[in-house]
N, C-alpha and C positions, 0 to 999 in steps of 0.2 A: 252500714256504710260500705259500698262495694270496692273492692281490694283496689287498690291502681292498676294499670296495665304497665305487663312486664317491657321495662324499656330495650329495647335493643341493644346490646353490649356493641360496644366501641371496638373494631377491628383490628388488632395490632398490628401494626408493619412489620411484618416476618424478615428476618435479619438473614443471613445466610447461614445457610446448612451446617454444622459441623462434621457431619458424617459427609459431608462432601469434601472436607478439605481432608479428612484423616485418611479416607478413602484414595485421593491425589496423591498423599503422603507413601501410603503403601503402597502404590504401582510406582512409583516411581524408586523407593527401594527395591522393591520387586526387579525392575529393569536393570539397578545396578550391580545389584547382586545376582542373579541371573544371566549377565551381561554374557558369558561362556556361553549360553544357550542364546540368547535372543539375539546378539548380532549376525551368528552364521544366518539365520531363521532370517533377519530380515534382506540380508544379502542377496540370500535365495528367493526373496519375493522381488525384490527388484532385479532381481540378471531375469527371471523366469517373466517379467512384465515387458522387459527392452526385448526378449527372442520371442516371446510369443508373435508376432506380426510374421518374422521369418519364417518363423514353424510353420505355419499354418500357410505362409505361402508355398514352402517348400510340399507340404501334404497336397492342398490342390494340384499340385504338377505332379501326382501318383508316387511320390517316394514315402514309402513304412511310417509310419510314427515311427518305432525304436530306433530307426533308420535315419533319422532327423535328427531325433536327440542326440544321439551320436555326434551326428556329426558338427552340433549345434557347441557340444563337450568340447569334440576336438578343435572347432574355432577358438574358442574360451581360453581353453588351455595352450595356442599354439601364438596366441595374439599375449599371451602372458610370458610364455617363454622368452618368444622372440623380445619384448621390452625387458624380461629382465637380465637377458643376455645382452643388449647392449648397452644396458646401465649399467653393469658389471667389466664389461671390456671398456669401455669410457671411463670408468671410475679407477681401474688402474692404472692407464694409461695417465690421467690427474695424479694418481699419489705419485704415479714414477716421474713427470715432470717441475711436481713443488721444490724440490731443491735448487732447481735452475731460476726459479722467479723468484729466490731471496734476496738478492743483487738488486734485483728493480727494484722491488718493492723496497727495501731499504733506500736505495736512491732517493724511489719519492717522498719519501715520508721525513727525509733528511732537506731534498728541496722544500716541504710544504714549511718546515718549522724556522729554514732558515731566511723563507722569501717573506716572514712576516714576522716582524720585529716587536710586534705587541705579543702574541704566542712567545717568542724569544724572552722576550724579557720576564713573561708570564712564569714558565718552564724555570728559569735559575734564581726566579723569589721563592718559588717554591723548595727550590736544592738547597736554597741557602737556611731556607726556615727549617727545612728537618735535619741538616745539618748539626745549626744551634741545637736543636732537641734530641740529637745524638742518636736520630737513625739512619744518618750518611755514611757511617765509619764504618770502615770495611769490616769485613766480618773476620773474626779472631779465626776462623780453621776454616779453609776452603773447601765449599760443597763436594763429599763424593760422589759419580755416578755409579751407581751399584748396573755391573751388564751381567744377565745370566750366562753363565759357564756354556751352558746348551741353547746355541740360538734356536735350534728347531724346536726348541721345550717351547719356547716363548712365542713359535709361530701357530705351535699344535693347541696352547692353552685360549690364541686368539680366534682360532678356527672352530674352540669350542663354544667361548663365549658368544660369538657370532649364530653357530649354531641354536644356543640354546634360546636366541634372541627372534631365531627366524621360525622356529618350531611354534610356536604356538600361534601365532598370524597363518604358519602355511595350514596347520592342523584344522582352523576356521575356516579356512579359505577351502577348504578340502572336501569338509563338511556340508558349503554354501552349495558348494557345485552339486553333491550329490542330492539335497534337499533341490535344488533346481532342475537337475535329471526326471526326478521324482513328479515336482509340478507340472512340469512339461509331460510328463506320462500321465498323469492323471487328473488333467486340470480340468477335465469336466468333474468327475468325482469329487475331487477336492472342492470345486464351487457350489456341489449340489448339496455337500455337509455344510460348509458352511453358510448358504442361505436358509438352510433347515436348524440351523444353530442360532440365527439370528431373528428365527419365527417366521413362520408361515404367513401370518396373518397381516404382513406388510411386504408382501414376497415381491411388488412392483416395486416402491420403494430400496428396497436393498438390491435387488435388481440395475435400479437406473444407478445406484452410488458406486458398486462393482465396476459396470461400464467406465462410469465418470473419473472414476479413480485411475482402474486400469489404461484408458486413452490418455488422459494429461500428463499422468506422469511418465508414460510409457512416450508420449513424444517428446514431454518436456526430457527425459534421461537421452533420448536420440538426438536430438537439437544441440544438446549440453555436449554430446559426444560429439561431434560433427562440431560446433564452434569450438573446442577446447584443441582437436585436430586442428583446425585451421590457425589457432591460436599458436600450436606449439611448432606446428611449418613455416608458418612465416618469420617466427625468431629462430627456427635454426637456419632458415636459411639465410635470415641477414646474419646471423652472427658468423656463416661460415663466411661470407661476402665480405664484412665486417675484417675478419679473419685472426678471432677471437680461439683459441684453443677449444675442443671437444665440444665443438660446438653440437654434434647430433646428441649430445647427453645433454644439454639446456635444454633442446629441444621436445627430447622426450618428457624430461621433470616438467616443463610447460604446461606442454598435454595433460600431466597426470594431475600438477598442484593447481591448474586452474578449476580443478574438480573441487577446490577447498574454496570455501564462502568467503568474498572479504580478500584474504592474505593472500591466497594461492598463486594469483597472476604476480602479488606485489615479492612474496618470496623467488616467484621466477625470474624476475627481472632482476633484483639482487645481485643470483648467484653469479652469472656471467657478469653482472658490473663489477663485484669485486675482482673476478680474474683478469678482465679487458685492464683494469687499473693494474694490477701486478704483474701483467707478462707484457703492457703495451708499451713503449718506449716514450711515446709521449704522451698528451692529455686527449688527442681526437678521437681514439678508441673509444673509450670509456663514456666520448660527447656524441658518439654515433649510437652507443649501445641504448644511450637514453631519449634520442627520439628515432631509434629501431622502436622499441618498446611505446613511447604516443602513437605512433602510427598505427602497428599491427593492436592494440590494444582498445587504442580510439576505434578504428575500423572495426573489429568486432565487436567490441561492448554498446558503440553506439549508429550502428551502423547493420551490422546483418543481425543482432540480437534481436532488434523492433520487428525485425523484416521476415523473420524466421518463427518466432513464439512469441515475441513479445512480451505478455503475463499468463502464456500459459498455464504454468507451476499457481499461478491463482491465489500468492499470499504476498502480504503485505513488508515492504521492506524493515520495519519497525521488530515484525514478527519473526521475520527468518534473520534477525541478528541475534534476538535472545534467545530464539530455539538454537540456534547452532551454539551458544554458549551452553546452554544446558545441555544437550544433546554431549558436548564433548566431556562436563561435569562426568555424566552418566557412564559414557562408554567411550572417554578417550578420542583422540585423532577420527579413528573410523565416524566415531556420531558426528566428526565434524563435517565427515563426506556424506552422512547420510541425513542430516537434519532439514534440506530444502524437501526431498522427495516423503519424509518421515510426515513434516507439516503440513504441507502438501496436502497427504492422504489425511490428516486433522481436519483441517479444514474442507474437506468435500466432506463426511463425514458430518460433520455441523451444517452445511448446506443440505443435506437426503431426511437427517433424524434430526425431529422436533426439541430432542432431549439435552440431543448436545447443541444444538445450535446458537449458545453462545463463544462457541469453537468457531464458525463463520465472522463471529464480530471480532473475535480476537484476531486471530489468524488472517482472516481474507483478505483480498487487496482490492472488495467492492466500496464504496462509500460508506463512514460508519452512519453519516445524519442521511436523510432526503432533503434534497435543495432546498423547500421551505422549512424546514428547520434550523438548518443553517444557518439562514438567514435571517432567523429570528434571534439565533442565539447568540449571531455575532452582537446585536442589537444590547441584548440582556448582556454581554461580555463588555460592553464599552468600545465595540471594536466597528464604529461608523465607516469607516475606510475598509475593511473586511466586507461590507455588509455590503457596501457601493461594488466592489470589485465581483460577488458574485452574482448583483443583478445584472453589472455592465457586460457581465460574461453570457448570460443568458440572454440579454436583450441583443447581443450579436448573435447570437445563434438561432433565436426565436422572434425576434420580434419584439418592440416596446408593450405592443399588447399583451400579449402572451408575459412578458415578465409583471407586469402591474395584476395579469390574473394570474399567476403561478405562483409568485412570489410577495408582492403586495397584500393583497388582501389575505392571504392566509395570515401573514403578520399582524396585520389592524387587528382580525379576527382572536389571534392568540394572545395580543395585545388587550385586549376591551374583557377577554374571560377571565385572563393574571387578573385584572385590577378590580374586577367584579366580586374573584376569590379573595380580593387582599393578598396576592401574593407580591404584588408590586408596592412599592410605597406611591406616593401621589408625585414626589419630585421624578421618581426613576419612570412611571407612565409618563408623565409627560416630557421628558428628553427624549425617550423610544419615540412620541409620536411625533414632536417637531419633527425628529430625525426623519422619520417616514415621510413626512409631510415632504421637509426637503425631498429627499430622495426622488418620489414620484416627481415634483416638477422639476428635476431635473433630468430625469428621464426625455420628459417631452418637451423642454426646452431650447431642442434646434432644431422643431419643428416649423418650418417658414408659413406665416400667416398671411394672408391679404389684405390689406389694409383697410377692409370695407365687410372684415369679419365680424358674423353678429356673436354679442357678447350674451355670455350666461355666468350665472356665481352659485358656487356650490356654500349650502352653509351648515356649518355642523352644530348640530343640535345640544352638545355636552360632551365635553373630556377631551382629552388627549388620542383618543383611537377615532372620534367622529370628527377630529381635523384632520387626523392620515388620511381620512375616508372621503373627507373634501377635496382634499389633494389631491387622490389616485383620481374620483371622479373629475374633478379639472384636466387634468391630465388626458385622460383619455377622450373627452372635448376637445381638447385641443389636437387629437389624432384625428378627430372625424372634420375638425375645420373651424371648430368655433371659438373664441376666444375669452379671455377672462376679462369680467367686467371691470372698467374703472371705478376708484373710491368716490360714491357718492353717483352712481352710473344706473341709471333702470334697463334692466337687464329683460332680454328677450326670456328665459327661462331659467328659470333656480331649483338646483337641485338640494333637496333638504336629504341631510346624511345624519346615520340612527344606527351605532355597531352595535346597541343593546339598549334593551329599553332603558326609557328613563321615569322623571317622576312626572305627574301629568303637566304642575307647571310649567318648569322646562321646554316640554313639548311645546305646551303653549306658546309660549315666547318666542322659539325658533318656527313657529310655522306664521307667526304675524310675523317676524322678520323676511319670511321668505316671501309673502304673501306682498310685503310692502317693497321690495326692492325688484321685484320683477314681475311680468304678465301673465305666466305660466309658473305650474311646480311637478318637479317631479319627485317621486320620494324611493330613496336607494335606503334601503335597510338588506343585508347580510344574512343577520339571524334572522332565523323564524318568528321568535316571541316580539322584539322589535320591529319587525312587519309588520305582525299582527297589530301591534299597539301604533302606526302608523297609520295604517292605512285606513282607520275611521276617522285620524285627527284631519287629513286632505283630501276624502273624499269628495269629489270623484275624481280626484286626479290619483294616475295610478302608482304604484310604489313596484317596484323592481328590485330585483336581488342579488345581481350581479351587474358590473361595469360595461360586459357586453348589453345586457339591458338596459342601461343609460344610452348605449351609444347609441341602438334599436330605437330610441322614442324621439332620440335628438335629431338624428338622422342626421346627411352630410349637411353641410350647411350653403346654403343657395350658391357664395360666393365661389366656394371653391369645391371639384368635384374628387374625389374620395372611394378609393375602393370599400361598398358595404362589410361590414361588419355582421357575423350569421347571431344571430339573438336565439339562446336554448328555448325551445318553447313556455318549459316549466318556471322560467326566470322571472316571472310577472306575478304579482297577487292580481288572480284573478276579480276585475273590479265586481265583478255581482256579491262575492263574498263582503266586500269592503262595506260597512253600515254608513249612511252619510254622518256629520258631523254635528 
């Protein structure tokens, strides 16, 4: 007796990788712990990405390389001096006037509690409750202020802690520059190891990512600078208008903290509202400060940002809030400046290499589905009003046609294979396909008919996807002119509709039904195999494959004239193939 044949072993759905997530795990320890090396390192990739354009302009017009970087240094360094010199003279010019704004501000905070009598009254249940529980009573020895003997001991120990606070930021910062010096001196060099490090044998490929990386973020980091400028001038200038104390130090902090994702504009607007409140005498200060700030903020955020980059940076807002959280986990405040341009270069990255590129699904800010999927899925989600809203969106932008064939029939389509797989139950196909069905006629339901429109009925042969199928094809009848037959109406032409084959009775049935309710047939089948098994059941009337092929056979309709509709050639079962019946 001969052995059986060996069956196929069953394919197991491969879970994710382990060695992928242990792998995530360690680099990004890596990052934290290395954080003293890799922050200067990336610093210096992005200052060396925002000057290269200058450099290289500065070279064309015949001045030295070393000549450039120089002087590229001495901008760097002289656009930092000069900000942190008058953050510094602003900043004590603030400490030297806080003693004068304790009066106001006491004031108001005395008017706030005594112009409302619920707070009032709030404030002395609470003096009385801890009172009773005996932690009102004065305190048995009154507080001493211990002053050091040596004030200047006390100003030299602040100037130390100060010191020791600034040393390690300037020591990075010091680093980045010369690691920036460096790529700017050798940044052919340096790109020719590195696309040799990343293999020869996709040398285009890493090639176009370098590019793509180096242009966006490199305009996006110029845009950023140039709106965060404008951001932080027009609130010093109303603030001095305003005539808000040290007002050019809001201005600069503006500049600097709208560089932070999220907070940075909202901390800048703060700090001068709390001073507007404590040095202004009355309440208009503080109600100018705050729609200073709608204004110069509306204006740039929604206003020159579209107009300037728009999505250049090329990631998703979803993405660039948990990277900047993670980014600051990792390495502090700085990753929180650096996490848009860091993601950024993720995600291109994921767009160039096959490997990473579910770093583009996470990260980017392209569409995660394609519009017929979408559209499917709001379907399978329960979510009919989702589904209507992005056909209605596509049908203004394209056309009724165009959305019944872009979006329609791919549904019917994925529709009629779920339920063929059983991946659908029979209640859940057929909600999906009423739904469609609606849908499509209401699509083409303020379409103006004539009243002397010849009628045709579409009939679906079985299930829930071959009534979506009747529908879409009614529908698109009713674009070229013709109308849907009345109940009990013999119809100029009936279209028999097939999303998958069926069993031969069936067939049967639906093609006497079609046979008896109108003069002519035509037969729309989608798939291949349901073609096939069509188009001997109505030979020789011919079966077509697409809605534009219905429209192709129907043609406009005598009453009303109709711009043609182009019919793909290949949309037709060619009738010689078709055997008669």
């Amino acid at each position: 007796m001969p052995a059986p044949p060996d069956l196929p072993a069953r394919a197991t759905p491969a879970g994710p990788d382990p060695l992928w997530l242990i792998a995530a795990l360690m680099v990004l320890a890596a990052l934290h712990l290395g954080r003293a090396v890799f922050i200067p390192m990336a610093l210096a990739l992005l200052l060396s990405v925002v000057l290269v354009p200058p450099a290289r302009l500065l070279q064309r017009l015949g001045v030295p390389r070393a000549v450039t970087v120089a002087l590229m240094m001495l901008l760097a360094l002289g656009v930092i001096a000069v900000i942190m010199l008058l953050v510094a003279s602003q900043a004590l010019s603030l400490a030297a006037e806080l003693p004068n704004w304790e009066s106001n501000l006491r004031a108001k905070l005395h008017a706030l509690s005594d112009g409302s009598g619920v707070l009032h009254r709030a404030a002395s249940t609470l003096r009385r409750l801890a009172e009773e529980l005996g932690y009102g009573e004065p305190a048995a020895a009154a507080t001493v202020a211990v002053v050091p003997a040596n004030g200047n001991a006390g100003t030299l120990d602040a100037l130390i802690e100060m010191a020791a606070l600034v040393s390690a930021p300037a020591a990075s910062f010091a680093v980045a520059l010369l690691l920036m010096a460096y790529l700017l001196l050798q940044m052919e060099d340096v790109r020719d190891r590195f696309l040799r490090l990343a293999g020869m044998q996709d040398l285009h490929r890493t090639t176009r990512a370098m590019a793509d990386a180096t242009d966006r973020v490199g305009r996006y980091l110029l845009m950023q600078m140039l709106l965060n400028a404008v951001f932080g001038l027009g609130m010093g200038l109303g603030l001095t208008a305003i005539g808000v104390p040290n007002a050019p130090l809001w201005g600069v902090l503006a500049f600097v903290l709208r560089f932070v994702p999220f907070l940075g504009a909202w901390i800048a607007f703060l700090l001068p509202l709390i001073v507007a409140i404590a040095t202004g005498q009355g309440w208009s200060e503080p109600l100018l400060v705050v729609a200073l700030f709608i204004i110069v903020d509306g204006t740039v955020t929604h206003v020159l940002e579209p107009q300037l980059y728009g999505r250049t940076v090329g990631i998703s807002p979803l993405a660039l809030l948990i990277s900047s959280a993670v980014w600051t986990v990792l390495w502090g405040p700085i990753g929180l400046l650096l996490a848009p341009p860091i993601t950024a270069c993720l995600a291109i990255l994921g767009r160039h290499v096959p490997t990473f590129g579910f770093l583009e699904i996470l990260l980017g800010d392209g569409e995660a589905l394609p519009a017929p999927l979408r559209f499917y899925q709001r379907y399978l989600a329960e979510d009919a009003e989702g589904a209507q809203q992005i056909a209605e969106e596509h049908a203004e932008a394209e056309g009724i046609a165009a959305t019944l064939r872009d979006l329609v029939m791919p549904a019917i389509a994925a529709l009629a294979a779920d339920r063929a797989a059983g991946a659908l139950s029979a209640p859940v196909a057929s909600r999906i396909g009423t739904e469609l069905a609606a849908l499509a006629a209401s699509l083409a339901a303020e379409e103006e008919l004539p009243a002397d429109a010849a009628a045709v009925r579409a009939i679906a042969a079985a299930g829930p996807a071959d009534r979506a199928l009747a529908a879409a094809a009614l529908a698109m009848a009713r674009l070229r002119g013709w109308r849907a037959a009345a109940e009990g109406e013999r119809a100029g032409t009936a279209i028999l509709c097939l999303a998958r084959a069926v069993s031969p009775p069936r067939l049967r049935r639906a093609r006497a039904e079609a046979l008896r309710e109108a003069d002519g047939v035509i037969g729309l089948a989608p798939d291949e195999a349901a073609a096939a098994q069509l188009g001997p059941a109505i030979a020789p009337a011919p079966v077509v494959r697409s809605l534009e092929g219905v429209a192709g056979r129907l043609g406009p309709c005598p009453a009303r004239a109709v711009t043609a509709i182009q019919t793909p050639p290949d949309e037709e079962t060619p009738l010689a193939a078709v055997a008669p019946a």
